[in-house]
DOZA-143057 format. One line per 8 residues: for each residue x, y, z of C-alpha. Coordinates in steps of 0.25 Angstrom, whole numbers. Example, Ala and Ser with C-alpha at 12.3 -4.5 7.8 and 13.67 -1.06 7.14 Angstrom:
BEGIN
49 -18 31 ~ 55 -4 29
This chain:
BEGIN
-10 91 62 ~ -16 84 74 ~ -31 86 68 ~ -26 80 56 ~ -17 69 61 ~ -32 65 70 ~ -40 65 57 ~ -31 58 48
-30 47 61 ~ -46 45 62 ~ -46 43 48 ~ -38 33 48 ~ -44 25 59 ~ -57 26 51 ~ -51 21 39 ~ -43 11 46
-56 6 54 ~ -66 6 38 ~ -56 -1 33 ~ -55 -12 43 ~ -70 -14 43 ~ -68 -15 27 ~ -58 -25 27 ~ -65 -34 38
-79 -31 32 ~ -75 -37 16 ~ -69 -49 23 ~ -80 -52 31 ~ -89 -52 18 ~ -79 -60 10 ~ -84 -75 7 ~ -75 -86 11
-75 -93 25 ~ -60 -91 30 ~ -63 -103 39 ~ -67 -113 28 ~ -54 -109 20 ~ -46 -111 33 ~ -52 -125 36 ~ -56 -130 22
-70 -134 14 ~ -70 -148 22 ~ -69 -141 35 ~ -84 -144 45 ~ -92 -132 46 ~ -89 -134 63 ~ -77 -131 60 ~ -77 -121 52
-87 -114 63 ~ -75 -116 72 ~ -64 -108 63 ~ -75 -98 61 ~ -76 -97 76 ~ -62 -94 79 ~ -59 -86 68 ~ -70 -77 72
-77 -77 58 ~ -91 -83 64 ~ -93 -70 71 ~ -100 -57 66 ~ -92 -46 58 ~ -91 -35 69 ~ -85 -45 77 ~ -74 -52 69
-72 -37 63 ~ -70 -32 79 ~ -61 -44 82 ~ -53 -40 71 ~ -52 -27 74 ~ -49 -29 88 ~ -36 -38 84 ~ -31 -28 74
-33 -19 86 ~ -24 -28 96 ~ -14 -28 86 ~ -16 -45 85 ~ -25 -44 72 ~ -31 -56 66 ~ -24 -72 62 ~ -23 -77 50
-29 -90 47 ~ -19 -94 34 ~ -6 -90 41 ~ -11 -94 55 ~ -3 -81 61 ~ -7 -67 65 ~ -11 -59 54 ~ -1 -45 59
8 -55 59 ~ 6 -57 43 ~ 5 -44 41 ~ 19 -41 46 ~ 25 -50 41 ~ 19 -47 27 ~ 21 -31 28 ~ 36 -34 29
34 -36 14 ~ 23 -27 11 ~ 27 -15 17 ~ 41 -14 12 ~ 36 -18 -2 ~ 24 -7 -2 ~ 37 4 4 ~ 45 1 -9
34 2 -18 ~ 29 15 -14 ~ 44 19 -12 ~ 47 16 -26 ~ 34 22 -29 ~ 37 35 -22 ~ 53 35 -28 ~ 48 35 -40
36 43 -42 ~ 41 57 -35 ~ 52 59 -44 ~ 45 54 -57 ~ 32 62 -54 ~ 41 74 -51 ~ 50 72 -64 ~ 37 70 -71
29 83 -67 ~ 43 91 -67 ~ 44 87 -84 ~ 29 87 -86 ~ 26 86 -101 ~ 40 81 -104 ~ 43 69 -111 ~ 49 64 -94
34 66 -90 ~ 28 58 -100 ~ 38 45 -98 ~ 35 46 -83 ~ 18 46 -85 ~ 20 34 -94 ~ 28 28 -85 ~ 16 30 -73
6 26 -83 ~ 13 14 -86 ~ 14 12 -71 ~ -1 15 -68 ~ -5 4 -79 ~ 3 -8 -75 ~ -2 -16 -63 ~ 7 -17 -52
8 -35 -52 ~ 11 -33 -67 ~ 23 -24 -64 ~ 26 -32 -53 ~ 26 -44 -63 ~ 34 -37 -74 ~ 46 -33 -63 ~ 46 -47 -58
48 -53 -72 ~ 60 -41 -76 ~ 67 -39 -63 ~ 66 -53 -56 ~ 63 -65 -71 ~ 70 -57 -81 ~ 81 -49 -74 ~ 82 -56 -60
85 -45 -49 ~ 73 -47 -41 ~ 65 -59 -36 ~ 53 -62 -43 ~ 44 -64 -29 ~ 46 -68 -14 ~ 51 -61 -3 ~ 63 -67 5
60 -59 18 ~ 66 -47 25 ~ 74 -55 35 ~ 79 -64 24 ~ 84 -56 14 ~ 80 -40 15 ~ 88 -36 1 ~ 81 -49 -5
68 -43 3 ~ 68 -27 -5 ~ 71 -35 -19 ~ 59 -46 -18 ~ 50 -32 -15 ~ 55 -22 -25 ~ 49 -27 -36 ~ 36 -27 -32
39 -15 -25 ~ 44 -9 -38 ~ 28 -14 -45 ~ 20 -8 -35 ~ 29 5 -32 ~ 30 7 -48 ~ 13 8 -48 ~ 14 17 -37
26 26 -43 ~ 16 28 -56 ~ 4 33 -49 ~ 13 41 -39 ~ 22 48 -50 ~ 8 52 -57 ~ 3 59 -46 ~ 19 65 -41
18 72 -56 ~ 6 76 -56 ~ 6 81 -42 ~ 18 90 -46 ~ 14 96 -57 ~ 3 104 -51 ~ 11 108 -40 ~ 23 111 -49
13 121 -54 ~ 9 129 -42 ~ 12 144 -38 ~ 22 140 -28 ~ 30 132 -36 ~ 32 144 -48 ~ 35 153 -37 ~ 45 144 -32
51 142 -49 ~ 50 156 -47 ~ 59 158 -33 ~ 70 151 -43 ~ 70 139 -35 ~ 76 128 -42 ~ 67 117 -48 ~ 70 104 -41
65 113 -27 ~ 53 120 -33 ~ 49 105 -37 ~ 52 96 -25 ~ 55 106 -14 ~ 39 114 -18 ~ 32 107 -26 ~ 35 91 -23
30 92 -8 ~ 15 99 -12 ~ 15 87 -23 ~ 17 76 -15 ~ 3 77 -8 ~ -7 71 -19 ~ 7 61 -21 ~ 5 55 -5
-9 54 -7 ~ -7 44 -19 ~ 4 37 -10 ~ -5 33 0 ~ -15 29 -9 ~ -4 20 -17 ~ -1 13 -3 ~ -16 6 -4
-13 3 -18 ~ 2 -2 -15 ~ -3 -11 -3 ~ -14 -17 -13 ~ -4 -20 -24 ~ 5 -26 -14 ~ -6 -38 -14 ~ -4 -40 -30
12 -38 -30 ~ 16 -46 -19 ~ 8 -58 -22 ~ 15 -53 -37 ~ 29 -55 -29 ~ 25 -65 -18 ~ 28 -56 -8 ~ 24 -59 6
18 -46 9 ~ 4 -41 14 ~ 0 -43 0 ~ 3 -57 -3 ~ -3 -60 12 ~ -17 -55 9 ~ -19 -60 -4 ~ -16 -74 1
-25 -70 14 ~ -37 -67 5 ~ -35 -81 -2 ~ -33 -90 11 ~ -46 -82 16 ~ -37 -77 26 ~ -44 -65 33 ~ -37 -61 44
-25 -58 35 ~ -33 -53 23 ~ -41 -42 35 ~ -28 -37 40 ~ -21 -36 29 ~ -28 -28 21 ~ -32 -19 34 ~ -17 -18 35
-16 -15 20 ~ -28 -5 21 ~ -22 2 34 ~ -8 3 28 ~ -16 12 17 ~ -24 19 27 ~ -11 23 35 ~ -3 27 24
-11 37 19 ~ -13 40 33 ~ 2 44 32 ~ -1 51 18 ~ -12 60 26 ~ -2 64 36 ~ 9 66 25 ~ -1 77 18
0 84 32 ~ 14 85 32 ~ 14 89 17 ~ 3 100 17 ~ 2 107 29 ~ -12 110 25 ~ -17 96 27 ~ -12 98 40
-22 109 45 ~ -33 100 41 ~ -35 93 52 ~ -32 107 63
């Protein structure tokens, strides 16, 4: 386990360290003069050599790309030049929205797909199976700011139980906070439940059909135990893998749905970044973004090693 755990460990790092450099490298390239934006077109070029000059952005790539790095490795990262503050501080502010926002979506993601990919593959070729497929189908076609529209008008325009957009804040109102984020929550969770319940039937069916699972219809067991005391477990493993993935797509559709919602989360905060030119915010919030995906499915790998015992021995 040890092996594995080091492996798995200098993966990440290496990944952690490409996608930095990736991030830094397409923002460089970027055209636009972060300096110019900040000061205006009537601003003097001596000027504007000055800002350069303080911002750091006249020297070469491997140097501003090592000074970054070496902030992000002090733990004081970069300042943003829209907000005028450290860029951490952003961040945590805006995850106190993100982060509970993307647990509910995958939680109603997860609560929903188990049960209807199990009740879909345990009633295969049945009318029940067939109402749940259209159902994923429909859920795989529909864009996740169009649902997120369609929810707005009918529970918060036509019916009037929940806000059509904003956040009040955890310290102002926390019961007011979980209703402004369910239904965005609900849009993105239901995407994720579609793909997920998918994969959970189809997962189970092939192991529904394995030799240990008749040997165990055979011991006289009864079915709910054959099928999630046996057979759920085993099918789980391709379902993790999707997970991690959906955690990437999650983060990404966060951008679309809380601008949808005007949410103050890591979302919004980037996409008004990128407009205000604003670098600093845009480079580590997407790195955050990018090493939130990294580490999740980090989590996932290990996951597999408590599942299978097999994947364990890997790395011995």
């Amino acid at each position: 386990m040890t092996g594995y755990l080091m492996k798995k460990g200098i993966s990440l790092t290496a990944v952690l360290f490409l996608v930095s450099l990736t991030v830094f490298s397409v923002l460089f390239v970027l055209p636009g003069d972060p300096a110019q934006i900040i000061l205006g077109i009537n601003a003097s070029p001596e000027t504007l050599a000055a800002l350069r000059a303080r911002l750091g952005l006249d020297q070469p790539f491997w140097a501003q790309y090592g000074s970054w790095i070496g902030s992000l490795m002090r733990g004081t990262g970069g300042h943003s030049i829209t907000y005028d503050v450290a860029v951490f501080e952003l961040i945590g502010s805006r995850l106190a929205v993100t982060g509970p926002l993307a647990m509910m979506a995958m939680a109603i993601a997860v609560a929903l797909a188990i049960p209807l990919g199990i009740f879909a593959a345990r009633h295969q070729n049945r009318p029940a199976d067939a109402a749940v497929m259209a159902g994923t189908q429909l859920g795989l076609a529909v864009p996740e700011f169009w649902l997120g529209i369609l929810l707005m008008l009918l529970f918060s325009v036509h019916w009037g139980i929940f806000s059509a957009g904003g956040f009040p804040g955890w310290n102002e109102d926390v019961w007011g906070s979980l209703k402004a984020l369910f239904l965005p929550a609900l849009a993105l969770g239901l995407i994720r439940a579609a793909i997920l319940t998918r994969l959970t039937r189809s997962s189970m069916l092939e192991v529904l059909r394995e030799d240990y699972i008749r040997t165990a219809r055979a011991k006289g067991l009864k079915e709910r135990t054959v099928v999630y005391g046996h057979a759920l477990k085993n099918a789980l493993i391709p379902v993790l893998t999707i997970f991690g993935l959906q955690m990437g797509q999650l983060l990404a559709g966060a951008i679309i749905i809380e601008n949808v919602f005007t949410l103050p989360g890591l979302g919004r905060l980037v996409f008004q970044a990128i407009g205000q030119r604003d670098l600093p915010v845009v480079r580590e919030v997407v790195l955050f973004m990018a090493a939130a995906v990294v580490i999740v499915n980090f989590l996932v790998d290990l996951s597999y090693a408590a599942v299978d015992p097999r994947i364990r021995m890997e790395g011995q």
